[in-house]
C-alpha positions, 0 to 999 in steps of 0.5 A, a space after each residue: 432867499 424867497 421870503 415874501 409877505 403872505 395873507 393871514 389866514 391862508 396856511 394850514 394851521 395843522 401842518 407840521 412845523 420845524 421839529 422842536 429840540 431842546 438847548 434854548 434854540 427853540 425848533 430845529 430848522 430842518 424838515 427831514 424827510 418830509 418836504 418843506 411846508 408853505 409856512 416854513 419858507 423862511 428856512 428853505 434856501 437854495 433854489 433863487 432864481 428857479 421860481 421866475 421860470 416857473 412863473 413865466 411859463 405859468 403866466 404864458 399857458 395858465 399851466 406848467 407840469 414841475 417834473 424831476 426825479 425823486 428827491 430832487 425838491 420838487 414839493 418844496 420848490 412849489 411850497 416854499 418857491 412858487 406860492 409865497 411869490 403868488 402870496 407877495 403879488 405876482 401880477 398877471 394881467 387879472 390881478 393880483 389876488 390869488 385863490 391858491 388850492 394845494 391838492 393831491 390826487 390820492 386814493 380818490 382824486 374826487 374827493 380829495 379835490 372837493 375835500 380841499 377847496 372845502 378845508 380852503 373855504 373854511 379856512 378863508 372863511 368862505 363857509 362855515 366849518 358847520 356847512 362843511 357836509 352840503 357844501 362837500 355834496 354840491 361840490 363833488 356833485 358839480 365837479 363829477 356831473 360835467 368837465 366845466 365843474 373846475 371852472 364852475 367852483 372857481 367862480 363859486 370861490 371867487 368874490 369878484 371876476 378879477 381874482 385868480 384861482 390857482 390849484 397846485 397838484 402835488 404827487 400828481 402821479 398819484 393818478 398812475 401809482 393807485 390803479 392797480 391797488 384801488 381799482 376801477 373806481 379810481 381809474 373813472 376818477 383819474 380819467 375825469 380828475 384829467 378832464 376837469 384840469 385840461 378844460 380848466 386850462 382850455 377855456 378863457 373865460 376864468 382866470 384858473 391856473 393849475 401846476 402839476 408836480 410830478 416824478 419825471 419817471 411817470 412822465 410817459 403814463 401822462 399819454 395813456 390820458 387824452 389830451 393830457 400829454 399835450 398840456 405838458 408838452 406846451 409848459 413844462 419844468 425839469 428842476 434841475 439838480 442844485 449846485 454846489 453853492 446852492 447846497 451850501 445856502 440849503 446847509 448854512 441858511 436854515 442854522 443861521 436862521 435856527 440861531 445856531 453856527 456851522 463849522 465850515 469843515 462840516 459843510 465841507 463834509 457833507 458837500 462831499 459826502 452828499 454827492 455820492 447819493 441819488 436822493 441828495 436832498 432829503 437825505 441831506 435834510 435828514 442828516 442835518 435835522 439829526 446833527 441838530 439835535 444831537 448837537 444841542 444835547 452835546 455841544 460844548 459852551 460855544 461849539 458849533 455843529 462839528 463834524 463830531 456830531 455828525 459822525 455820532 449821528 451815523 453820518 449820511 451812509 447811517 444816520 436814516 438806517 440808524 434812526 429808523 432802527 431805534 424807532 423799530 427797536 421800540 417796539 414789542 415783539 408782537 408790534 415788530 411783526 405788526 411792523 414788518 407786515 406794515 412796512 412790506 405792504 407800503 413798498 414794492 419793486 417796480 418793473 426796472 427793480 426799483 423800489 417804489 412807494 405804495 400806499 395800503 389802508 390800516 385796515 389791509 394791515 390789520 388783515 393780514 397781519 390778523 392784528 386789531 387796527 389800533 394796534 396797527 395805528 399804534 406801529 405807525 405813530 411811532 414811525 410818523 412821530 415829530 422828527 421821524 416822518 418814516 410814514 405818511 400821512 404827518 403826526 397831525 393828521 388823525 389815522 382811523 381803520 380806513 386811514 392810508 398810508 405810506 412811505 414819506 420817502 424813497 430813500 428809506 427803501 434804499 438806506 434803511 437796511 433791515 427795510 431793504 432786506 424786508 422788500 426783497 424778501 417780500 418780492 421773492 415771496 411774491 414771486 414765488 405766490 404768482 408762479 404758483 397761481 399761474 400754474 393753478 390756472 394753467 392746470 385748470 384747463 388742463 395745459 399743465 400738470 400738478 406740481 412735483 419736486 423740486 419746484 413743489 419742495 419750494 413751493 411748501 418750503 414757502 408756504 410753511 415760512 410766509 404762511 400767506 393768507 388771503 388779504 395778503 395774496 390779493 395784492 398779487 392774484 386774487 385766486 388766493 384759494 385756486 392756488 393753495 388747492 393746487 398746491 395741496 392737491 401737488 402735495 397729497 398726490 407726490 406723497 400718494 405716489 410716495 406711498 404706492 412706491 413704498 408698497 411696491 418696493 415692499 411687495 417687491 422685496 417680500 417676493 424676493 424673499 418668497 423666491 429665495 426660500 423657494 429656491 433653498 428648498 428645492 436645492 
C-alpha cells in the first residue's frame, strides 16, 4: 500500500472524508461512488507498483495524460497513488519540493484554474483568504492575457527557483463534454485552457509538471486542439484494469484498517460477482460501503461481515438500484417530480447509445420544472448526502441558483432502474421535439408540408404527455416556438379539413335524400 508522509497544510479540509456509521468503528472506510480523496490514501489498496510508470514518464517529458475507461479508478490512482508519492519526496533533478494543484476543467476551464491555485494559496498561506478577490483578478488577468500566463503563476507560486509546480487536471474531458451545453464561451476557453498547458510543458526554463486524467473514450476529441495530440502521444498511461488479487487488497485493506473482519466467503463472493459488471470499481466500493453499514447495525457479537449482510443490502446487482430508491422514496410528490426533471437534465445518450453524464445549472432545473430554486437545492441534498454521493458537486460544497451539477457516476444511469427508464424516456422525448423542429424548418422554406396522421397524431400525443416548455427545449433546438406553431398550424388545419369533409358529407347526404324524394314523387 502507498502510504507516504505528507506536509501539513496542504489538503483540502473541506473534502469528504471516509462516511461515518455507528457500532463504535468510528467511519466506514469506503467511499462509494465517489473517488478516493488525497487524505484518504491510508484506505486505497490495490494499485502498488502502477504510480512508478506513472512517475517515470512524468520525470521524462514533464507530462503524462492517465487514460482509462470510466470506473476504471483513474481519479483515485492520481489522488491517492501519485500525490503522496510527490508529497513523500520524489526527487527530479530540481528538487524535491512539490507545489501540487488539483484542478478540473469544469464549466469555465479559466476560472476554475484561477480558482485553484487561489484555494492552493490560501491554503498554504501564500495569501490572505481577505486578498482572495485582487489576486483572483490579477491571476485570471495573466492567465487569459498571454500562452506563458501558466508559466508566469508558477513563478508567482514559487518561493524559490528550485521548487517544483505540479498542476493535476482531473476529468479533463470536461473540455469536450461542456461545448455544447455552455456555448462558445467555453470553447474560447478550452482553446486557451490548451495553450497554456502545452507551453507550460514546452518551455524549460520553469520546473511545471502537469498530469491530465482523462476517459480514454475522448481520446480522439484531443486532435480537434493543436498540439495537444502530440502531448499525449509523447507520454501516456492506460490504467489497466486490477487483478484478482489486487481486488482482494481493495476489498480486505480498507476493513482492516476500519477495525473491522471479512469473511473470506464474502470476498469470494463478491470477486465473483464483480467481474460481470463494466464499472467494477465503483460498484464494488459502493457495495462494500452498504454492507459496512449494514454490518455494524446487525452483526452478532463477534461476526464478521458475511455474505448475510451482503445479500441484505441487495448484493452488487441491487444494492445502487435499491439505495437510490430509498433516497427518492423520501421525498414529496411534488419533489419526486423536482427529481425526475433533475435527474433527466444530468444525463444523456450519447451517439453510440450510451449513457453519459451531463452537467445542468440549478437554475435550468428550476426552470423547467417551474420550481423555486431552493426547492431544487433541497432535491439534490438529498441524493448528495454523506454515504450517498448520487450527485455532484460533495455535501461540502454549498449549492446556490448558479450552482452546477451532475452525476457522480456512470453507472447510476446503468443500475439505477427507474433512472434508466427516465433516460430513455427522456431521449425518445427528445427525439420526437428534434423531428418536429426539423420539419418546421423545412416547412418554412417551403420544402415540406404540414404535418398529418399518423405522425401528427404522435406528435400531439407527446406534447399533451411531456408538456415541453422552452427552457427545456433549448437543450435540443433552440426554435422552441417555430416548432410548436407548426404543430399547432398541422393540428388547426388536419381538423379544419375534418370539418369541410364533415360538411360535405352533410351536404352530400342532404341531396341524397332531396333526389330520393324527388324520385318518389314523380314515380
Amino acid at each position: 500500500m502507498l502510504n507516504y508522509p505528507v506536509q501539513v497544510g496542504e489538503f483540502d479540509d473541506d473534502a469528504p472524508g471516509p462516511q461515518e456509521s455507528d457500532g463504535g468503528f468510528g467511519f466506514n472506510p469506503f467511499p462509494g461512488l465517489r473517488p478516493f480523496t488525497i487524505d484518504e490514501s491510508h484506505l486505497y489498496f490495490g494499485r502498488e507498483g502502477q504510480v512508478d510508470d506513472i512517475l517515470i514518464k512524468l520525470s521524462q517529458h514533464r507530462s503524462v495524460t492517465v487514460m482509462g475507461n470510466s470506473g476504471s479508478g483513474k481519479s483515485s490512482l492520481m489522488h491517492c497513488g501519485l500525490v503522496p508519492v510527490l508529497y513523500g519526496g520524489f526527487m527530479t533533478q530540481s528538487g524535491p519540493h512539490w507545489h501540487i494543484i488539483t484542478i478540473r476543467p469544469g464549466t469555465s476551464p479559466i476560472a476554475n484554474l484561477t480558482n485553484a491555485i487561489i484555494d492552493y494559496q490560501v491554503r498554504t498561506r501564500q495569501i490572505d483568504e481577505t486578498d482572495r478577490k485582487i489576486h483572483n483578478a490579477i491571476i485570471s488577468s495573466v492567465l487569459r492575457s498571454s500562452p506563458d500566463g501558466l508559466v508566469e503563476i508558477a513563478k508567482y507560486i514559487q518561493s524559490k527557483p528550485s521548487e517544483n509546480v505540479f498542476f493535476m487536471i482531473d476529468q479533463f474531458e470536461e473540455l469536450f463534454r461542456y461545448d455544447e451545453t455552455f456555448g462558445d464561451q467555453h470553447s474560447d476557453d478550452a482553446t486557451a485552457y490548451v495553450n497554456l498547458i502545452l507551453s507550460a510543458v514546452r518551455q524549460t526554463k520553469v520546473p511545471i509538471y502537469v498530469a491530465l486524467n482523462m476517459r480514454s473514450d475522448f481520446i480522439g476529441e484531443c486532435s480537434t486542439f493543436s498540439g495537444l495530440a502530440q502531448m499525449i502521444n509523447t507520454s501516456n498511461y492506460l490504467v489497466p484494469q486490477m487483478t484478482r488479487e489486487q481486488k482482494r487488497m481493495a476489498i480486505e485493506g480498507p476493513v482492516a484498517v476500519g477495525g473491522g473482519r471479512i469473511s473470506d466467503r464474502l470476498v469470494k463472493k463478491l470477486l465473483a460477482d464483480i467481474d460481470k459488471h463494466q464499472d467494477q470499481l465503483p460498484i464494488l466500493q459502493h457495495a462494500l460501503m452498504r454492507t459496512w453499514d449494514y454490518w455494524v447495525d446487525n452483526r452478532e457479537p463477534g461476526e464478521p461481515m458475511d455474505i448475510r449482510h451482503y445479500n441484505a443490502i441487495g448484493k452488487i446487482e441491487q444494492a445502487l438500484s435499491l439505495h437510490a430508491n430509498e433516497a427518492y422514496d423520501e421525498l414529496t410528490p411534488r419533489e419526486k417530480e423536482i427529481a425526475e426533471v433533475l435527474f433527466k437534465n444530468v444525463t444523456e445518450k450519447g451517439e453510440d447509445n450510451t449513457g453519459m453524464r451531463r452537467p445542468v445549472l440549478v437554475s435550468t432545473v428550476a426552470g423547467i420544472v417551474e420550481a423555486p430554486e431552493g426547492d431544487v437545492i433541497k432535491v439534490v441534498e438529498n441524493f448528495r448526502k454523506p454515504g450517498r454521493s448520487f450527485l455532484m458537486p460533495d455535501a461540502s460544497v454549498k449549492l446556490t441558483k448558479d450552482s452546477v451539477v451532475e452525476l457522480s457516476h456512470e453507472s447510476i444511469m446503468r443500475i439505477w432502474n427507474r433512472l434508466s427508464a427516465w433516460v430513455e424516456e427522456e431521449s425518445e422525448s427528445a427525439e420526437t421535439y428534434k423531428r418536429i423542429s426539423e420539419a418546421a424548418a423545412m416547412y418554412q422554406i417551403g420544402k415540406t408540408g404540414l404535418w398529418r396522421p399518423p405522425d401528427l397524431q404522435l406528435a400531439l400525443n407527446w406534447q399533451k404527455k411531456q408538456r415541453p416548455t422552452r427552457p427545456w427545449a433549448q437543450r435540443y433546438d433552440m426554435a422552441f416556438e417555430r416548432a410548436i406553431v407548426f404543430l399547432d398550424t398541422s393540428r388547426i388545419t388536419y381538423e379544419a379539413e375534418l370539418k369541410n369533409q364533415e360538411l360535405l358529407q352533410k351536404r352530400s347526404l342532404r341531396r341524397a335524400r332531396t333526389t330520393n324524394i324527388v324520385l318518389v314523387v314523380f314515380c
